[in-house]
C-alpha positions as CSV (number, residue, x, y, z in Angstrom):
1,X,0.0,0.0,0.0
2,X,1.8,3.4,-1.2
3,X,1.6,5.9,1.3
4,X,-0.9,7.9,0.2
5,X,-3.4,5.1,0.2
6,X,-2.6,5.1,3.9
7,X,-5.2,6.5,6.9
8,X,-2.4,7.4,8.9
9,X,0.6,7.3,9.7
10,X,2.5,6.6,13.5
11,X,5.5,7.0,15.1
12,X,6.2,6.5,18.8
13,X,9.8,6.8,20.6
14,X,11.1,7.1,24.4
15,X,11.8,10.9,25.1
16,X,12.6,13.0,27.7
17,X,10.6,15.9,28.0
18,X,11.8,19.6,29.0
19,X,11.0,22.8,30.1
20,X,12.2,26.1,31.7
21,X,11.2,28.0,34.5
22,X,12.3,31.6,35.7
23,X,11.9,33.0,39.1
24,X,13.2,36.3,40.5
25,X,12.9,36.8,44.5
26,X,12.8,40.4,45.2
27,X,14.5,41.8,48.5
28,X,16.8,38.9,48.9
29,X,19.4,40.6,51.6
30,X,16.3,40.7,53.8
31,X,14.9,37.2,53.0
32,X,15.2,34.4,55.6
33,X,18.4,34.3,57.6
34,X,17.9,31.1,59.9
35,X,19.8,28.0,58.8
36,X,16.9,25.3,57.9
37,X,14.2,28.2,57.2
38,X,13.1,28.5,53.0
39,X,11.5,30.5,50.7
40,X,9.3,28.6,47.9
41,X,8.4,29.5,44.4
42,X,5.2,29.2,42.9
43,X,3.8,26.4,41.9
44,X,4.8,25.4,37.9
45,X,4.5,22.7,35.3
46,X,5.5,21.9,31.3
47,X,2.7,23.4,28.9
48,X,2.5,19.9,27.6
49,X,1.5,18.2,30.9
50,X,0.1,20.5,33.9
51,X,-0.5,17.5,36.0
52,X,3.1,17.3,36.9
53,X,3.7,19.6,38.8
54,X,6.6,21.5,40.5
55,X,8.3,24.3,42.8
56,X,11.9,25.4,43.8
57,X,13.1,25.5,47.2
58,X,15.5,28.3,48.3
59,X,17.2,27.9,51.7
60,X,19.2,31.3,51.9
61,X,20.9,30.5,54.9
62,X,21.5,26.1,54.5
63,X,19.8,23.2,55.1
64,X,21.4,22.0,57.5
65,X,24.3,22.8,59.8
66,X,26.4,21.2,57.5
67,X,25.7,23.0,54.8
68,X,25.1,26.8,56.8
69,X,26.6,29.6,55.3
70,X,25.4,28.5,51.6
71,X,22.8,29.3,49.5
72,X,20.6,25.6,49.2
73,X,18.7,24.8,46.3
74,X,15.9,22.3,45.7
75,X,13.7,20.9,43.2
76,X,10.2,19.6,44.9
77,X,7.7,17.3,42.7
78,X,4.2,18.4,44.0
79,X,1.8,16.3,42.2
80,X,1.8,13.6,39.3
81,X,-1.1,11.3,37.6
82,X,1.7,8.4,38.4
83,X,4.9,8.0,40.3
84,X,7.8,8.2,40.8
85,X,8.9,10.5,37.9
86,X,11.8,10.3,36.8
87,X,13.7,13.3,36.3
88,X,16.7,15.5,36.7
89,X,17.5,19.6,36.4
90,X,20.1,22.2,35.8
91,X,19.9,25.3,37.2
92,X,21.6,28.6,36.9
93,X,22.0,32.5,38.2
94,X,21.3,35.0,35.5
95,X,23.2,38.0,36.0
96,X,21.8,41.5,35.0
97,X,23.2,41.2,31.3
98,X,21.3,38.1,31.2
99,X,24.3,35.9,31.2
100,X,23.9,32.2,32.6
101,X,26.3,32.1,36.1
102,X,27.2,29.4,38.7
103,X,25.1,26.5,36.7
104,X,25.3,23.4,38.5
105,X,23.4,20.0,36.7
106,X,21.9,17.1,37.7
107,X,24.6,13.8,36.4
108,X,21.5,11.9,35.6
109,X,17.8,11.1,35.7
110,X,16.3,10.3,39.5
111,X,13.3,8.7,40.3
112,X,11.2,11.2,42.4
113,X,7.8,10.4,44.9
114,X,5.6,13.6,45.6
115,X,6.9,16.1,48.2
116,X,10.7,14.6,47.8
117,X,13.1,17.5,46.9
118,X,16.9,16.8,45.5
119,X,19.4,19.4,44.4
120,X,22.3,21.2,45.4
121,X,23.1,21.7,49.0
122,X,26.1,24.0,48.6
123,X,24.6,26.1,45.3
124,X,26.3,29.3,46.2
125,X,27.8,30.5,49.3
126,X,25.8,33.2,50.9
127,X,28.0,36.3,51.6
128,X,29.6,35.6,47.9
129,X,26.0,36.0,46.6
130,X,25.2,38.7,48.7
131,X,28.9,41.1,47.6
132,X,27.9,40.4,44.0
133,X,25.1,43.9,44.2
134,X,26.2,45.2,41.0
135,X,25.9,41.5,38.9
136,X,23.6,39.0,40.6
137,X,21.8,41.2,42.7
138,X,21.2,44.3,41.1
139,X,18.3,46.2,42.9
140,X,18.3,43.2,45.5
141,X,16.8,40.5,43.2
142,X,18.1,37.2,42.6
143,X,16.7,35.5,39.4
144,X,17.1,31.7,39.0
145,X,16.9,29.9,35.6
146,X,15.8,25.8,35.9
147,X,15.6,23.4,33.6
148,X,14.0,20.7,34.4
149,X,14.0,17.0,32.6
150,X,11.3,14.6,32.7
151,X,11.7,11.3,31.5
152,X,8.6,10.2,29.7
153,X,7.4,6.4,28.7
154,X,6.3,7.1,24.7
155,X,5.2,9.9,22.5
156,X,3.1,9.3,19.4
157,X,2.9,11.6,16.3
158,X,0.1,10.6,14.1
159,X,-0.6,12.8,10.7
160,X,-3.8,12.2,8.2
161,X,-3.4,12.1,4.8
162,X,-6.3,13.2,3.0
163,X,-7.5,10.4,1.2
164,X,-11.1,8.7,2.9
165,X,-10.5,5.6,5.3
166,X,-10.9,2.3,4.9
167,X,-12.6,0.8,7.4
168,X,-10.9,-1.8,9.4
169,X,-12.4,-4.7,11.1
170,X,-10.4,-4.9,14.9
171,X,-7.2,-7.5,14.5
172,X,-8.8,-10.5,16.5
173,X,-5.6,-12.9,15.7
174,X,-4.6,-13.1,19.2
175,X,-8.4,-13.8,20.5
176,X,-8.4,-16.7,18.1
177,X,-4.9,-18.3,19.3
178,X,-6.3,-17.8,22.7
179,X,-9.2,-20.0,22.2
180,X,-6.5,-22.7,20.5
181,X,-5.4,-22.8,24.2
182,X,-8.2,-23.1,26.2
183,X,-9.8,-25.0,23.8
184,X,-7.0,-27.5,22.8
185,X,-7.8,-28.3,18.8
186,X,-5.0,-29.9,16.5
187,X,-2.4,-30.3,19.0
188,X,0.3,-32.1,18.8
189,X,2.5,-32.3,22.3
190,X,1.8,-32.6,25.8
191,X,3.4,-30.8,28.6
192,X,3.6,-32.6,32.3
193,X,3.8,-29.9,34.8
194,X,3.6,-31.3,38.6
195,X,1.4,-34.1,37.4
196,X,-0.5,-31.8,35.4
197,X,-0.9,-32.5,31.4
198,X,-1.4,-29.6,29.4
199,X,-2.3,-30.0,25.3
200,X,-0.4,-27.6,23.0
201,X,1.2,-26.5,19.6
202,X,4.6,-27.2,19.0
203,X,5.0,-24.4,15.8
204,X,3.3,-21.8,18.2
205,X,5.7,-23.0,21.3
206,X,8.7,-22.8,19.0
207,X,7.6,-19.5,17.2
208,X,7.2,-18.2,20.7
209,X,10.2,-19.6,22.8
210,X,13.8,-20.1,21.8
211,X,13.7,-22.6,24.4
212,X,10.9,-24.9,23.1
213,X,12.5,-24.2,19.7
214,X,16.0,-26.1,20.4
215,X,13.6,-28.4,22.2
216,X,11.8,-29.6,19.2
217,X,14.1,-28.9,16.3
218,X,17.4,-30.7,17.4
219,X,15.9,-34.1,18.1
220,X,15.9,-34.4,22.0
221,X,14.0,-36.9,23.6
222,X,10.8,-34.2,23.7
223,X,10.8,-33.7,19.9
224,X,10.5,-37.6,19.2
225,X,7.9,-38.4,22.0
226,X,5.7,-34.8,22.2
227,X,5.7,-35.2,25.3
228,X,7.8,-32.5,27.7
229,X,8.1,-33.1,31.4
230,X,8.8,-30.1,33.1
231,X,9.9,-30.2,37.2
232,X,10.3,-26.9,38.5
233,X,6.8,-24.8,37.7
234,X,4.0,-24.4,39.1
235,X,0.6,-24.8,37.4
236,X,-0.7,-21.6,37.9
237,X,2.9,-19.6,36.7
238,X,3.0,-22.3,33.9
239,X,-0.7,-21.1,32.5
240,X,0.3,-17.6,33.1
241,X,3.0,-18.7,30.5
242,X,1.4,-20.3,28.2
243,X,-0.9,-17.7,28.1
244,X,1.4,-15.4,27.5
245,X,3.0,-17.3,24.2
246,X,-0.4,-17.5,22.7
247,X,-2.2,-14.4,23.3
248,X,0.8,-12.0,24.2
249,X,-1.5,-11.0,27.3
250,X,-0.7,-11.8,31.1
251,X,-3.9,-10.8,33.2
252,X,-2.6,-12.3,36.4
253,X,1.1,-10.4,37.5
254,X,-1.2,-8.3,40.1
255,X,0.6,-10.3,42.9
256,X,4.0,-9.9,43.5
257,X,4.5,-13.6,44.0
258,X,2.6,-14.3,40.7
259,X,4.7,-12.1,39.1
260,X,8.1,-13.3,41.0
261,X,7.2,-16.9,39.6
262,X,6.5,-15.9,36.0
263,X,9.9,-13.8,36.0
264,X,11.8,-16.4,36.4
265,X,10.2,-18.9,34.5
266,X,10.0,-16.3,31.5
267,X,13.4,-15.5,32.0
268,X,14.2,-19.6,31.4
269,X,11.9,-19.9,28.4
270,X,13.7,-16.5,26.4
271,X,10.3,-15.1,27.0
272,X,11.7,-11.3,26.7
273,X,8.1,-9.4,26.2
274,X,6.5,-11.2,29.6
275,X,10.2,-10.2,31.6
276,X,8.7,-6.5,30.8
277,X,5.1,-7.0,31.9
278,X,6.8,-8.8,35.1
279,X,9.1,-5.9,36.1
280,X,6.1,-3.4,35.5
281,X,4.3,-5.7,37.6
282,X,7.1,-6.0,40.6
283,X,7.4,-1.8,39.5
284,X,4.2,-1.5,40.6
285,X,4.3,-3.3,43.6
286,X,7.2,-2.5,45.1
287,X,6.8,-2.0,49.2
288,X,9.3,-2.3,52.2
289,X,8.1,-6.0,52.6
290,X,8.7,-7.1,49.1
291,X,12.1,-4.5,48.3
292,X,14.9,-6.4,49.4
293,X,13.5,-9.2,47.4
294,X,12.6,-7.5,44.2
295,X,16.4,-6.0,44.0
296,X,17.4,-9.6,44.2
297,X,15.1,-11.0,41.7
298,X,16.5,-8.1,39.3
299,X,20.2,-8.8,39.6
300,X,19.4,-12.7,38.9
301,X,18.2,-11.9,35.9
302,X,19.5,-9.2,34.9
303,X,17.1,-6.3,34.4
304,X,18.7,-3.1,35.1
305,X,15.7,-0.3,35.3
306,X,14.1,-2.9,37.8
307,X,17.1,-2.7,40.0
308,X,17.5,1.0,39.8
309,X,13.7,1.4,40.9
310,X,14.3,-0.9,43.9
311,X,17.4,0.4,45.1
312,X,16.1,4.4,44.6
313,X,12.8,2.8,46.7
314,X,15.2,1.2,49.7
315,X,17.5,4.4,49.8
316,X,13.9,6.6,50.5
317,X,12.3,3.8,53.0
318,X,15.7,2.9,54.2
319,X,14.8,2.8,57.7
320,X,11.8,0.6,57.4
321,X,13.4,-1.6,54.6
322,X,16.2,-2.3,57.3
323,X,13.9,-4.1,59.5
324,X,12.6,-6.5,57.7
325,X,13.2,-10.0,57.2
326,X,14.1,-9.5,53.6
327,X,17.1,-7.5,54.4
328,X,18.4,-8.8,56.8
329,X,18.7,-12.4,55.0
330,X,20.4,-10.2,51.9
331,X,23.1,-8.9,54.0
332,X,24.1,-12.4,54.0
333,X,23.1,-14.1,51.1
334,X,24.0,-11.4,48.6
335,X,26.7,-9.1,50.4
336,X,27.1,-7.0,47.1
337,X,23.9,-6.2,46.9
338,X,24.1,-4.3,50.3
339,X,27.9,-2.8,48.6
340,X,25.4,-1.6,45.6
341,X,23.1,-0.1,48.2
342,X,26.0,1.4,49.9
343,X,26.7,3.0,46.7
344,X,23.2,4.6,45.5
345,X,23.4,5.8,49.4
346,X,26.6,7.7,48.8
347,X,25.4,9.2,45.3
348,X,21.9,10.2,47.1
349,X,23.5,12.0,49.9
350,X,25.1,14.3,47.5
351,X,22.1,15.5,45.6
352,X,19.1,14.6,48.5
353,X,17.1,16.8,50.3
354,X,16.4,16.6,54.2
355,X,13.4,14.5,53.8
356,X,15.5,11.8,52.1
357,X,19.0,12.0,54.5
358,X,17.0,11.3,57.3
359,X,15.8,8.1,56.1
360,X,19.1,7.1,54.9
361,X,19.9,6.3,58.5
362,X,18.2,3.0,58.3
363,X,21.0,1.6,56.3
């Protein structure tokens, strides 16, 4: 079909979206001189998604007492239709020429829960800010220039050419290899699974699974017999499983010990597209019980944004994660693990606010 023939055409691609936001405090000599005390911008978002939303935190005097005597700056996530959101900043002075001073950058992209700040401690010091009258602070106002980075899942672009439509009847291919499974019709192998016998097809296994491919092509024992005994599964993952090979759908990974099963089973069977609907899964059920666990389960196999997501979730609960029963069994099964943790701490500390150093403690 030429292109003009087409309805439409679709593109979608990971992107980061970004935007810029400009705030001058008036009156700064005589803002807020207490170490700990703040000032707070108004409230902002992107013009492409107001329901993320955003302010800058401005401690004029320090956070902390580590960090009195400099100017402390923070980025605070307000609200979002789904967390965390990943993102990361730069931020700058602009001087009364409009020139771009003392810019200091995020190194990467963070994963951020509502009302968690990050940033940059030791921005500026305070009485070098406050000598600089005739460039930073002309008429006593400080301007700030952020940038801020939000990494998004997909964009689509779609663009109608102006022929009429063709109406298309709804794709129902995977409906109809669904109801090849539940209701077994031509098959040709059997699968044993803790005494259980299952019916199925070995092209759609093979077409499905690299696994069951070599199975059946290089004459094993289950090619010649069609007949496949498998020891380690249980029923329940294994129909999540087949499921999944014939309808590309897995309906059950609402548990996190559904979808810990059907990880590593997937993970045996080169099942690449169910690994990703399991780490959404364990994603979206992260919790201090389960964390310790989950980071686990993502270094076994291998599945890096999983493991980022559950160390950044351990660093903010760190103190509750420490008491459970999860991590204290990982300090001694997987020692480098707890190194890794160790790690994230270190690279947290640098860029967290106070909300997140005091839970750091835990660990």
């Amino acid at each position: 079909m030429s292109e003009l023939e087409a309805k439409s055409w679709d593109y979608t691609q990971s992107n980061d979206q970004k935007f810029c936001y400009r705030w001058t405090i008036s009156n700064f000599s005589f803002s807020i001189k207490e170490m700990g005390a703040y000032i707070t911008s108004p409230m902002f978002s992107s013009d492409a998604n107001d329901k993320v939303t955003w302010c800058l935190r401005v401690y004029p005097n320090g956070v902390d007492e580590e960090n009195k005597g400099y100017l402390t700056l923070y980025l605070m996530l307000l609200s979002c239709e789904k967390s965390p959101v990943w993102a990361k900043f730069d931020v700058c002075i602009l001087t009364v020429k409009g020139e771009k001073c003392n810019n200091a950058k995020s190194p990467c992209f963070y994963s951020i829960l509502p009302n968690q700040v990050f940033g940059f401690p030791k921005f500026i010091l305070r009485d070098f800010l406050l000598s600089q009258t005739e460039s930073l602070l002309l008429n006593d106002r400080l301007t700030l220039l952020c940038k801020v980075s939000v990494l998004q899942d997909s964009f689509s672009i779609s663009e109608h050419s102006i022929r009429p439509a063709f109406k298309v009847s709804r794709c129902t291919l995977t409906d109809n290899l669904g109801e090849l499974w539940e209701n077994p019709l031509f098959t040709d192998c059997c699968l044993l699974v803790a005494g259980q016998e299952f019916r199925a097809h070995k092209a759609i296994l093979a077409a499905r699974s690299p696994v069951f491919r070599a199975m059946f092509e290089h004459g094993m024992e289950e090619s010649l017999k069609n007949h496949v005994e498998i020891h380690d599964l249980d029923p329940q993952v294994f129909k999540e499983i087949m499921g999944f090979i014939y309808t590309g759908k897995a309906p059950q990974l609402h548990s996190h010990s559904m979808a810990t099963g059907v990880l590593a089973a997937a993970d045996k069977y080169g099942l690449e597209g169910l690994k990703v609907l399991c780490e959404k899964a364990l994603c979206r059920n992260l919790s201090v019980e389960n964390a310790a666990h989950t980071l686990i389960l993502a270094d076994l196999h291998s599945i890096e944004q999983l493991k980022t997501q559950a160390l950044d979730f351990i660093i903010f609960y760190a103190s509750e994660v420490s008491e459970t029963s999860g991590w204290k069994s990982m300090l001694k099964s997987h020692p480098h693990l707890v190194t890794q943790a160790f790690h994230s701490l270190a690279s947290a500390q640098n860029l967290s606010g106070p909300s997140l150093s005091n839970n750091l403690n835990g660990l």
